[in-house]
C-alpha angles and dihedrals in degrees: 000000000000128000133179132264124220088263097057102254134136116243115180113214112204093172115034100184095051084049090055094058102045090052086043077059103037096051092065094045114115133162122251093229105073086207075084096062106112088046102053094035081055085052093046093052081043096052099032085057089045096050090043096057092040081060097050086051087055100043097048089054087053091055091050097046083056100060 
């Protein structure tokens, strides 16, 4: 499956549970050095829209195996 990222681009999944859980990661990585801040709140807002919509993905296959 592939979805698209806030920047536009293509990215193909090809397992959805174990990209679930490195988003689920990334998403709480920061830098020590606050000097990093805007960077790391950007890759936050990057990961956290990337694992959401992992999720509804997720979620959505799990409506259709039900019927």
């Amino acid at each position: 499956m592939k979805i698209k990222d806030l920047n536009g681009c293509t990215i193909e999944i090809t397992n959805l549970n174990e990209a679930i859980q490195i988003t689920r990661r990334y998403k709480r990585y920061e830098h020590e050095n606050k000097g990093f801040s805007k960077l790391d709140k950007k890759l936050n807002q990057y990961w956290t829209d990337l694992y959401e919509k992992l999720l509804k993905i997720k979620s959505q296959k799990k409506e259709k195996s039900k019927i």
